[in-house]
FIPA-139604 format. One record per residue (C-alpha): x, y, z; chain. Coordinates in steps of 0.2 Angstrom, whole numbers, plus 5000, padded with zeros to 4 digits. Layout:
! FIPA-139604
xx, yy, zz, mol
X, Y, Z, A
...
This chain:
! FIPA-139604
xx, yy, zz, mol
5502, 5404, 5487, A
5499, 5393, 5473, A
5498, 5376, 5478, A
5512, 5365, 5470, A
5500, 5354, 5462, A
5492, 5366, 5453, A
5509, 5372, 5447, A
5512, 5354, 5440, A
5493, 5354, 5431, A
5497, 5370, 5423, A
5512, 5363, 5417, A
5507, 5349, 5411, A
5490, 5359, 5402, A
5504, 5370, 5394, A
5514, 5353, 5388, A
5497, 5346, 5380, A
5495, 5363, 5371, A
5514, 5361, 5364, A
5512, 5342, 5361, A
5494, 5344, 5352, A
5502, 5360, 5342, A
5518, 5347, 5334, A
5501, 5335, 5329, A
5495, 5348, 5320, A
5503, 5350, 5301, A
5509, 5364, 5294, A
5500, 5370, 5276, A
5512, 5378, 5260, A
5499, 5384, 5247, A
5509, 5388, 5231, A
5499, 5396, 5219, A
5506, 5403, 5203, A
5498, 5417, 5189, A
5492, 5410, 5173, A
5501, 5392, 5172, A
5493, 5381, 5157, A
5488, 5364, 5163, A
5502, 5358, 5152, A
5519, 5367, 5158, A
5526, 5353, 5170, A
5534, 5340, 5164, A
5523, 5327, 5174, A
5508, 5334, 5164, A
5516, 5331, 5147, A
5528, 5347, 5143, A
5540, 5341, 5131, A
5548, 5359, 5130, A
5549, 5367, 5147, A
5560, 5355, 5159, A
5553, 5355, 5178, A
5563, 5341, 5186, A
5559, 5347, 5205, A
5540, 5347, 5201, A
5542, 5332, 5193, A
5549, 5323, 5208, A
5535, 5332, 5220, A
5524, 5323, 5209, A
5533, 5307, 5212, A
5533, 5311, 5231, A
5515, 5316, 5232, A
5500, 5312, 5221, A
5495, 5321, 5205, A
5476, 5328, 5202, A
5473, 5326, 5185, A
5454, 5336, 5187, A
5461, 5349, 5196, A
5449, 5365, 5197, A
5454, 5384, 5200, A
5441, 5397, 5194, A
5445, 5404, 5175, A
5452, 5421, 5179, A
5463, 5426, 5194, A
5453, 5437, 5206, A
5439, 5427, 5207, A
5450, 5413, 5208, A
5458, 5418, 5224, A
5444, 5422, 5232, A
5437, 5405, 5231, A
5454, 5397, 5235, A
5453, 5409, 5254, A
5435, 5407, 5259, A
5429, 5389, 5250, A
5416, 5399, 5243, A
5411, 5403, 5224, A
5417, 5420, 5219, A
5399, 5426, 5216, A
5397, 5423, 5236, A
5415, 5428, 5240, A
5416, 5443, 5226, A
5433, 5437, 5219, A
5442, 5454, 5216, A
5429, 5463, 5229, A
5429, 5449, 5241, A
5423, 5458, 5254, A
5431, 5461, 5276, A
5418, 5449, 5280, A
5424, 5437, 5273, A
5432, 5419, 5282, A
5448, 5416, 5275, A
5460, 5398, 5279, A
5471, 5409, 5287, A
5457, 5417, 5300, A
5452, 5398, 5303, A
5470, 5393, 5307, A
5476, 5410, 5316, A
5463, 5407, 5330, A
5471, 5389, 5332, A
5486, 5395, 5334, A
5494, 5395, 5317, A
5507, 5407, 5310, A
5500, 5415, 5294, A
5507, 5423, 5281, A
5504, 5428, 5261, A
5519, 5432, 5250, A
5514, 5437, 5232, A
5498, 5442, 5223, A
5485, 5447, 5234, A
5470, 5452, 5220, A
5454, 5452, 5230, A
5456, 5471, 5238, A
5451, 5479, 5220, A
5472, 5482, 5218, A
5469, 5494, 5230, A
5477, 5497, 5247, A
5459, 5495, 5258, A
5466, 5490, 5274, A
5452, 5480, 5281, A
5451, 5469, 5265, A
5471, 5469, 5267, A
5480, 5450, 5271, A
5483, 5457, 5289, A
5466, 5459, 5292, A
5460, 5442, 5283, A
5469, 5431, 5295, A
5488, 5434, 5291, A
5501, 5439, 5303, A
5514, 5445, 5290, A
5512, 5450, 5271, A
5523, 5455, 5256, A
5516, 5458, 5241, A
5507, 5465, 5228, A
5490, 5471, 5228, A
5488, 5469, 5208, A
5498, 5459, 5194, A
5514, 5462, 5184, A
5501, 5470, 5169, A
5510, 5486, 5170, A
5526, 5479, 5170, A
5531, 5488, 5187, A
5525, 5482, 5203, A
5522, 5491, 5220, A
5525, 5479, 5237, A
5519, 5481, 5254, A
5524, 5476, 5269, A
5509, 5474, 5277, A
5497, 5488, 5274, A
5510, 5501, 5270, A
5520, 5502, 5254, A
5538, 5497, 5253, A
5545, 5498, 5238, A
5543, 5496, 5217, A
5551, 5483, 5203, A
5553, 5485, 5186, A
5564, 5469, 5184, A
5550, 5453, 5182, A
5564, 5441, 5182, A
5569, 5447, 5199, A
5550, 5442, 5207, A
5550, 5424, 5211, A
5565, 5424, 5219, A
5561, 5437, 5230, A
5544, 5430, 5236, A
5553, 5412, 5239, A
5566, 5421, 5250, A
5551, 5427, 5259, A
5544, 5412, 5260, A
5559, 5402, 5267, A
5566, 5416, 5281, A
5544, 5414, 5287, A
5548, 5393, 5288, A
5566, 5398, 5298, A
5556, 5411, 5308, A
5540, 5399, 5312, A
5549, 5381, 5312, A
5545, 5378, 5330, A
5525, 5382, 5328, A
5512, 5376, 5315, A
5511, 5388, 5301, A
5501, 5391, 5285, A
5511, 5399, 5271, A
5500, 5405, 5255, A
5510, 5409, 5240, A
5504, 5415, 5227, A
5516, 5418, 5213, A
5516, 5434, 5204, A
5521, 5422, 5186, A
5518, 5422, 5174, A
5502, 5434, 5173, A
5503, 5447, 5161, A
5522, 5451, 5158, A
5533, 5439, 5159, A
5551, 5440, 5164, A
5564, 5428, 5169, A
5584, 5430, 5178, A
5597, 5431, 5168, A
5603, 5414, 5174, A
5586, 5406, 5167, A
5586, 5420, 5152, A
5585, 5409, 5136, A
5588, 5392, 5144, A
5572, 5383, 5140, A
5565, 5376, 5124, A
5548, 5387, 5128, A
5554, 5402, 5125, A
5552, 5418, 5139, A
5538, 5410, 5147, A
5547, 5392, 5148, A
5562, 5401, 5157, A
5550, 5408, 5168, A
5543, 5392, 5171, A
5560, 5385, 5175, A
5566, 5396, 5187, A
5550, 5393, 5198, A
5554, 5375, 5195, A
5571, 5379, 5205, A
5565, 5391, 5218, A
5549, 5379, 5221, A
5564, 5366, 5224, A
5573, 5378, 5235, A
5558, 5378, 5246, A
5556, 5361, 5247, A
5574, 5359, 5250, A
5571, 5370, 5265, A
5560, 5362, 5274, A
5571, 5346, 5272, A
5585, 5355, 5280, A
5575, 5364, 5296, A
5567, 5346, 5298, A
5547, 5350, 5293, A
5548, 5339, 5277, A
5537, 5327, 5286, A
5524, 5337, 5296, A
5520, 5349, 5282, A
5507, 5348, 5266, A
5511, 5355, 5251, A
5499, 5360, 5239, A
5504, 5368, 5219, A
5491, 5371, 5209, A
5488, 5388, 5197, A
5472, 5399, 5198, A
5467, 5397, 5181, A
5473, 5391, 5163, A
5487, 5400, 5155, A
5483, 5416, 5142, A
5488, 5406, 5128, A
5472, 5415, 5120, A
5479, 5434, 5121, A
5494, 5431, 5110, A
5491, 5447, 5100, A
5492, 5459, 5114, A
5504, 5448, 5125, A
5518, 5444, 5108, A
5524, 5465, 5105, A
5523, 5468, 5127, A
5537, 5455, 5124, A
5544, 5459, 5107, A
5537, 5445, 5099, A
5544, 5434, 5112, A
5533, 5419, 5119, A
5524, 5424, 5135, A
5512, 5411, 5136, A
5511, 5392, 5139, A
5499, 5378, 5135, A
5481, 5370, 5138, A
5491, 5352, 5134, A
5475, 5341, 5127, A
5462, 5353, 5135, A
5451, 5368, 5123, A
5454, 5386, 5126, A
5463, 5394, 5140, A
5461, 5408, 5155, A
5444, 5416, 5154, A
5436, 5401, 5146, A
5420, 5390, 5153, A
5430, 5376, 5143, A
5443, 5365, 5151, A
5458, 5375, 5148, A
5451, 5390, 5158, A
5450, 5384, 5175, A
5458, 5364, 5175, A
5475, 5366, 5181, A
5489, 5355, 5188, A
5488, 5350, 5205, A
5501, 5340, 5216, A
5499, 5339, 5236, A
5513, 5330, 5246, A
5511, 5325, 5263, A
5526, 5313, 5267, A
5515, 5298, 5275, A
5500, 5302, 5274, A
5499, 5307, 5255, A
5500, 5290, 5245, A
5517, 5294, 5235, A
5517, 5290, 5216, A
5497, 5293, 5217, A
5488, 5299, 5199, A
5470, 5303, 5203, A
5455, 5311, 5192, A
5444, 5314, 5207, A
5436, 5330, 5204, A
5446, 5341, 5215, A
5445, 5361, 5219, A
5454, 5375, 5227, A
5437, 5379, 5234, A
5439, 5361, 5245, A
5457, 5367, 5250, A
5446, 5378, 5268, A
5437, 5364, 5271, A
5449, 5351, 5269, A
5464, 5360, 5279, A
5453, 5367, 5291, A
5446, 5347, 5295, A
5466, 5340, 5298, A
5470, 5359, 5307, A
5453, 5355, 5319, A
5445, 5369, 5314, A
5427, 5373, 5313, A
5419, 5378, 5299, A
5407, 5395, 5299, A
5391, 5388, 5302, A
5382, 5407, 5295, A
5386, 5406, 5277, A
5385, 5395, 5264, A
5404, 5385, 5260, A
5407, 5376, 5242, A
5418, 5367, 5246, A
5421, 5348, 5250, A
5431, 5341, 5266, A
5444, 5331, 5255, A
5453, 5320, 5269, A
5451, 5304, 5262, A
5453, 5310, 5246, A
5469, 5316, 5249, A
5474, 5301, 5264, A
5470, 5288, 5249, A
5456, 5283, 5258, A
5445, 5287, 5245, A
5446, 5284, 5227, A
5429, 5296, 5221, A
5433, 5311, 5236, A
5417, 5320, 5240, A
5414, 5331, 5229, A
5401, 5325, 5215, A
5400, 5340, 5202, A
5409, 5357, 5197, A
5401, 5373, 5192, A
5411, 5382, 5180, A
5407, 5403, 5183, A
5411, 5416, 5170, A
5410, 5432, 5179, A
5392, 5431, 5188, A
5384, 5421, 5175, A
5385, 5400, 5177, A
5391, 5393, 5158, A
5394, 5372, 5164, A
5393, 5362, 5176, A
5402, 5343, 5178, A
5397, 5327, 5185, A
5407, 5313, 5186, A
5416, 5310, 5168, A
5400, 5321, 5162, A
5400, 5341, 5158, A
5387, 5352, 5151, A
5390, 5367, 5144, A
5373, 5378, 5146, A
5364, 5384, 5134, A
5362, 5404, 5128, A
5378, 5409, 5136, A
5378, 5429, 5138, A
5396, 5434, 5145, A
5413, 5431, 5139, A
5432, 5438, 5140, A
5434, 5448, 5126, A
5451, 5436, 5124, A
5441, 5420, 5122, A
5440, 5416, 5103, A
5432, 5400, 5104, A
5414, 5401, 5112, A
5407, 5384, 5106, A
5390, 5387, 5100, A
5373, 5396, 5107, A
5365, 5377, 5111, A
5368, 5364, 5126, A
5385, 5355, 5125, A
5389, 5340, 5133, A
5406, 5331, 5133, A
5412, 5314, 5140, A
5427, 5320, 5148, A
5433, 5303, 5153, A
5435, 5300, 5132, A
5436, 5316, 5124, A
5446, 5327, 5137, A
5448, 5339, 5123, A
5431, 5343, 5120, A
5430, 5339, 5103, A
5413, 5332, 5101, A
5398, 5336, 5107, A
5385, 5324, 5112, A
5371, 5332, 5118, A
5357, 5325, 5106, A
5363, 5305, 5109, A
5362, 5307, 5128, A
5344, 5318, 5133, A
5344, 5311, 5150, A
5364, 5315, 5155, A
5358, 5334, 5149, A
5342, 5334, 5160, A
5353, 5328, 5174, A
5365, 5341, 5175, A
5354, 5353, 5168, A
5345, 5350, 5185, A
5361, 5351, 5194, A
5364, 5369, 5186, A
5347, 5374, 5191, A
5348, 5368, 5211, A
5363, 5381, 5213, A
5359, 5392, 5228, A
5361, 5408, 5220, A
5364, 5424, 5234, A
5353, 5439, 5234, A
5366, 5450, 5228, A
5381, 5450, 5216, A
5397, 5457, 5218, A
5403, 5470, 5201, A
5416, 5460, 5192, A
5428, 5474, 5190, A
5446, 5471, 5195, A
5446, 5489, 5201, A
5437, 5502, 5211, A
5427, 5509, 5196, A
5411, 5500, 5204, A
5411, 5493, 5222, A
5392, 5493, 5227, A
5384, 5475, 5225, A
5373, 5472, 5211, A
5357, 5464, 5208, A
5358, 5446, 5203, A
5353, 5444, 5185, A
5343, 5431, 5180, A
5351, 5416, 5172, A
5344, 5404, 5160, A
5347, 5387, 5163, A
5343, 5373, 5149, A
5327, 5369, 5149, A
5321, 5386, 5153, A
């Protein structure tokens, strides 16, 4: 017989692990497909109208140095593991990978991904599949919208197929809100990761013509909406309080494809815009991988907050693992920074000093500070990047010339050195992953050598 005193430890052990479960947040990553760093409002749109992001903004604070990778499976793969997509393999990212989701599983966390998955080559290998990378339910898309038809899975089985783009984000936000009805009672990380506005574009026929930005701003405004349907959501089941949200992009838009991008869409517009930063998607410039970024956490989030910390998706493992007591793997490198007091407004620089800036496997910049040198003899590009600067070191003042417009370089040898150095102590691994978004080459490839300035 089990001694009644016993019977009351066990209850109480159980009401600890309930009680320390409530402590715990709950984490929303929203992730969207190609959204320039100005298409919100609260980043200076004056076409496209994106009044519920514009009030996250207000409720949250707003990262003005924001940084995703500059292409999407690369950058999802930093976003999951905290680690540089030459370690995780962006679209290659390998099983043995950690993802935030394995982290938060173990402590208890429902997990779940609705959208753009991206780092299983587009293919269905189910042990690099979101159920066996940490998440308890998936429904999405192993690739993009770049065919213009979609395939879904459940899971690790396929489900079903969509032509109609303008039907995608409401589907994945109805998704997203029967998981918060379903998992209200238990802390839960939801990851989702928009299929807009990648490749071809589409919007509703309730949003259909509506905005000033042509196909793409309609686009735009109908995730504005269902972004506030979300929100509104957690308002009404009571989680507003207990939950971080996070929206940020996974790289700058495709403003630099236009000419293949204009007759997909008879000639409509299916792109947005860099705002004041050079180039776009693919680029080692600012418009390539800054992105808006905007994290609410009613209490412990300072509200009405506008900070240009340098700030990265590859600190989100780190960060939310810290508040979700988590403990980091100790047998690989991470990247990224524990945020906390970053994000609590306890810290006005964060704790991350620099950003390297990757263009496939090959490193083109790093930043420090207001400071950002582009590396000299620069081998690899996205055929879509027009504007490749020049073959010699670059270095801009960010803090004064956001735009990269004038490169100072030859006034400032020292600030080159500097960073040069920076680029040089990167801890390269002894193998590269192929860059392909398919399955044409899987097999890891040697590392190539990579010159750094002063080489």
């Amino acid at each position: 017989m089990i001694s009644l005193a016993r019977v009351f430890v066990r209850i109480a052990a159980g009401l600890l692990v309930v009680a320390n479960a409530m402590a715990r947040p709950n984490f929303i990553v929203i992730l969207t497909d190609d959204q320039g760093y100005g298409d919100l409002g609260c980043f200076g749109s004056k076409t496209i109208r994106t009044p519920r992001l514009d009030r996250f903004a207000t409720e949250g604070t707003r990262f003005t140095s924001f940084y995703a990778q500059c292409v999407c499976g690369p950058s999802r793969s930093a976003l999951l593991t905290g680690r540089e997509p030459v370690r995780s393999g962006g679209w290659s990212m390998p099983a043995s990978e950690i993802t935030i989701a394995e982290l938060l599983q173990r402590q208890g966390y429902a997990t779940a991904c609705f959208g753009k998955w991206d780092v299983s080559n587009r293919a269905p290998i189910i042990e690099r599949m979101p159920n066996a990378q940490g998440f308890d339910h998936f429904y999405g898309t192993l690739g993009g919208t770049d065919s213009g038809r979609v395939e879904f899975y459940e899971n690790n089985a396929p489900v079903a197929e969509s032509d109609d783009m303008g039907s995608l984000t409401r589907t994945l936000t109805d998704k997203a809100i029967g998981f918060l009805r379903t998992n209200r009672d238990r802390p839960f990380f939801l990851y989702l990761p928009h299929l807009m506005f990648h490749s071809i574009v589409g919007a509703s026929s309730e949003y259909r013509g509506k905005s000033k930005g042509g196909l793409y701003g309609d686009a735009v405004e109908e995730l504005d909406f269902q972004t506030g349907r979300l929100l509104d959501a957690l308002d009404e089941l009571g989680l507003r309080d207990n939950t971080l949200v996070i929206y940020t992009s996974d790289n700058g838009t495709w403003s630099n494809n236009r000419e293949k991008l204009g007759p997909r869409h008879h000639g409509e517009i299916a792109w947005g815009s860099s705002g004041p930063l050079r180039e776009a998607k693919g680029s080692s410039y600012e418009g390539g991988s800054r992105v808006p970024g905007l994290v609410r956490w009613p209490g412990h989030v300072p509200a009405g907050r506008v900070s240009d910390a340098i700030f990265s998706t590859l600190d989100l493992l780190p960060t939310v693992g810290a508040l979700a007591g988590c403990a980091l793997p100790r047998d690989r490198i991470v990247d990224g920074f524990d945020q906390t007091e970053l994000l609590l407004g306890r810290s006005d620089r964060g704790a991350r000093e620099h950003f390297f800036y990757f263009v496939q496997n090959e490193l083109h910049a790093v930043r420090q500070g207001s400071w950002k040198l582009r590396l000299p003899d620069r081998k690899v590009f996205y055929e879509y990047v027009k504007d490749r600067g020049t073959n010699e070191a670059e270095l801009y003042d960010l803090a004064a010339d956001i735009g990269e417009t004038r490169n100072i370089a030859r006034e400032n040898p020292a600030v080159v050195a500097q960073l040069s150095a920076i680029a040089g102590s990167f801890r390269w691994p002894e193998k590269l992953f192929e860059t392909n978004s398919g399955l044409q080459k899987t097999s890891p490839a040697s590392k190539p050598k990579v010159k750094k300035s002063g080489d």
